[in-house]
C-alpha positions in Angstrom: 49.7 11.2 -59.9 46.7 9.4 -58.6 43.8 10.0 -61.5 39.8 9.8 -60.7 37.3 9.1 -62.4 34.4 12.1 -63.3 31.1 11.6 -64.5 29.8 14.5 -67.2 26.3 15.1 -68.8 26.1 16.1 -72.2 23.6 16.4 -75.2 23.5 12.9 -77.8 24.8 15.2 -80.0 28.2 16.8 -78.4 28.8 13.0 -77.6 28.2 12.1 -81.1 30.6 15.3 -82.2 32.9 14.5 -79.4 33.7 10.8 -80.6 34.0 11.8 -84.3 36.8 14.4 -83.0 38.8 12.3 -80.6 38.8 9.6 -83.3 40.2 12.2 -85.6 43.1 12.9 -83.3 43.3 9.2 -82.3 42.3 9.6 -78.9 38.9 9.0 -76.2 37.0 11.5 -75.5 38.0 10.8 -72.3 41.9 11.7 -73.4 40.2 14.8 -75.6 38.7 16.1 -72.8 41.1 15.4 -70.2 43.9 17.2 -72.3 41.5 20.1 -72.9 41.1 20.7 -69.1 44.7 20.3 -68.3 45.0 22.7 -71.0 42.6 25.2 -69.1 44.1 24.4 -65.7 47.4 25.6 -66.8 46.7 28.5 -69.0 45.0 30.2 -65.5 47.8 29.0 -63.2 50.1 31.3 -65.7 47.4 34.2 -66.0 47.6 33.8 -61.8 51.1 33.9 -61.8 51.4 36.9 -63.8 49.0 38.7 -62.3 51.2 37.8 -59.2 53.8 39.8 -60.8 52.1 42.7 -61.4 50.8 43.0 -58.6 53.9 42.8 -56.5 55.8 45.2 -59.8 52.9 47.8 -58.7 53.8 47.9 -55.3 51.6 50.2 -52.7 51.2 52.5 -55.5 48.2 49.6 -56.8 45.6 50.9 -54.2 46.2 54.7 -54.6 45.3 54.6 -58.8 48.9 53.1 -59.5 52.0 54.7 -60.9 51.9 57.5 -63.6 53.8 56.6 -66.8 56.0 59.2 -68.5 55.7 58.4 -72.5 59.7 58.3 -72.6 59.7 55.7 -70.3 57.3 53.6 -72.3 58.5 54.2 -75.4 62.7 53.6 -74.5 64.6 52.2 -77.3 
């Protein structure tokens, strides 16, 4: 995968914070933060997908206030 460059402004002191951490984990802070938004990228593509799920689970029934649950069908054992 093809990676670009992207230019970020922060405050003297994140920087200073940010250095101090990725040194900690033996990394950049270009590696700390790149993992960190990789990290965020993929945690919505899976809230996406599962609201994709739900969605289509729902059905029609979505737009008219959705099913109505009987308690003995959430609570099978």
């Amino acid at each position: 995968m093809m990676k670009r460059n992207v230019t970020l402004q922060l405050d003297d002191e994140v920087i200073r914070a940010a250095k101090v951490l990725a040194a900690k984990r033996g990394t950049s802070v270009s590696g700390l933060v790149a993992a960190e938004l990789a990290r965020l990228v993929a945690e919505e593509e899976r809230y996406e997908e599962a609201w994709r799920r739900a969605r289509k689970a729902m059905g029609d029934t979505a737009g008219r206030g959705g099913r109505r649950w009987e308690r003995e069908e959430l609570h099978e054992r």
